[in-house]
C-alpha positions in Angstrom: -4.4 -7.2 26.6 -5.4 -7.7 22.8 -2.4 -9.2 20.8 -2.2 -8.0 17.3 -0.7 -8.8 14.2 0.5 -6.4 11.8 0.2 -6.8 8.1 -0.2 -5.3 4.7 -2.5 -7.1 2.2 -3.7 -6.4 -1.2 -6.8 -6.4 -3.2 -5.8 -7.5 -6.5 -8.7 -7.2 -9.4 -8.9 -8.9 -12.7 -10.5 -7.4 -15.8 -13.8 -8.6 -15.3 -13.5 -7.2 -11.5 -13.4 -10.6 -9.7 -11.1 -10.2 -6.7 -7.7 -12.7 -5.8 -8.0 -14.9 -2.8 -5.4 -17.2 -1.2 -5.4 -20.0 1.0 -2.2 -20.7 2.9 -1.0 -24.6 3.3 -2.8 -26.4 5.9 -5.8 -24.2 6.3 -9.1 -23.6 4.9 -9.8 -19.9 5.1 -9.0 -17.8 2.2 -7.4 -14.1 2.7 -6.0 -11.5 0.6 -1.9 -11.5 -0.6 0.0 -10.2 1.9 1.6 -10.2 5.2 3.9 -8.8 7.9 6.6 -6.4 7.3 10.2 -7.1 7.9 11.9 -4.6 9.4 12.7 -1.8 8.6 10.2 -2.2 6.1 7.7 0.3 5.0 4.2 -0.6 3.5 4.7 -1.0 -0.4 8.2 -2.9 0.1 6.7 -5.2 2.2 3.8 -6.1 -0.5 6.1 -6.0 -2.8 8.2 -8.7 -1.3 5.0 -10.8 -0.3 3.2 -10.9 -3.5 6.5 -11.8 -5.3 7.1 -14.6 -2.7 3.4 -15.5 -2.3 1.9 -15.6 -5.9 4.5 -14.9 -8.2 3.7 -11.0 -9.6 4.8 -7.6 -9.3 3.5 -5.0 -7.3 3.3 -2.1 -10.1 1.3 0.4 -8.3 -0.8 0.6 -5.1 -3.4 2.6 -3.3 -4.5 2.3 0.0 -8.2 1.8 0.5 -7.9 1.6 4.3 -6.6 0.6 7.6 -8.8 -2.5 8.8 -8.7 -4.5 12.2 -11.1 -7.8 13.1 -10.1 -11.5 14.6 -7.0 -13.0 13.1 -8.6 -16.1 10.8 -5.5 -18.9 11.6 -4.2 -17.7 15.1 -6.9 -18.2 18.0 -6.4 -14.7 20.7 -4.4 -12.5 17.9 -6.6 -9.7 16.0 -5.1 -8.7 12.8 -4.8 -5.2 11.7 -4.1 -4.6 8.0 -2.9 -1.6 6.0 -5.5 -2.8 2.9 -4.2 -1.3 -0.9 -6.3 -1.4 -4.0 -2.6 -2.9 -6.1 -2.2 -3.3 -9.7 0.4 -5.9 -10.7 2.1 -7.7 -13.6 3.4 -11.4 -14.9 1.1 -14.5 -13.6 0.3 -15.5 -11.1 0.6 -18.4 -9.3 0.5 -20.1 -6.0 3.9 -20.2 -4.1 6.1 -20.2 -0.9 3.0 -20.6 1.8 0.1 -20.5 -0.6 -1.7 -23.6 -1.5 -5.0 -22.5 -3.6 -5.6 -18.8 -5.8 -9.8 -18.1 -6.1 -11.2 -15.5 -8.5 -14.1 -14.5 -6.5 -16.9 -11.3 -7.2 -16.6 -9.7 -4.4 -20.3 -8.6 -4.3 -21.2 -12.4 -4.3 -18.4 -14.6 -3.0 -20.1 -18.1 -3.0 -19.5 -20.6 -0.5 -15.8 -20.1 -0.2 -14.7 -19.5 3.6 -13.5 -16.3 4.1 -11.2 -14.9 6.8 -13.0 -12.4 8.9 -10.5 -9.4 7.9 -11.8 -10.0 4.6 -15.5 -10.0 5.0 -14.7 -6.5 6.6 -12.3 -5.2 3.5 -15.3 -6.3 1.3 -17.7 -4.3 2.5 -15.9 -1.2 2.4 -15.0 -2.0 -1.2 -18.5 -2.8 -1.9 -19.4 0.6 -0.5 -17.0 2.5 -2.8 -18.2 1.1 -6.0 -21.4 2.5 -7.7 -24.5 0.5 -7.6 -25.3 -1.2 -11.5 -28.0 1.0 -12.5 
């Protein structure tokens, strides 16, 4: 029996499209903001609480760009599925609670920075969705 943990992450752009990345204390993957709902709970109040707690901003508005699944990144035997929303938010941010390290990455070329495996998958369908530079 596969044990899975629920989330809800965000993929949080800047202006010049580079994509937010966190690292939690005490590991070396980095994932998007996010995590699991309390209860009771639904989707957007549960980002909402984590990306105040986890990096400082608010959630202003949020679209989902999918439901993702694939092998949690910091807990061996668990896969992680992930309600995934394209988010806009305000006021700066900053690492807190949990989060040790922010990265600005491109998504299209993400360097040598470890990513969590969740990620790699929410990349590609973002890559997918954006028009090719002509």
């Amino acid at each position: 029996m596969t044990r899975v943990i629920d989330i809800v992450t965000a993929v949080i752009r800047d202006e010049g499209g580079r994509m937010l990345v966190v690292r939690k204390r005490g590991t070396a993957i980095f994932m998007k903001p996010g995590g699991k709902r309390e209860p009771g709970e639904d989707d957007l109040t549960a980002l909402a609480r984590e990306l105040d707690e986890e990096i400082g901003c608010r959630l202003v508005a949020a679209d989902l760009l999918g439901a993702f699944e694939a092998p949690a990144a910091n807990e061996p035997g668990f896969t992680v599925r992930a309600a995934t929303y394209l988010a806009t938010v305000e006021g700066a941010v900053a690492a807190r609670a949990e989060i040790e390290e922010l990265a600005w990455i491109d998504p299209a070329a993400p360097g040598d920075i470890v990513l969590a495996p969740l990620m790699r998958t929410v990349l590609a369908r973002l890559l997918a969705r954006e028009p090719n530079p002509a």
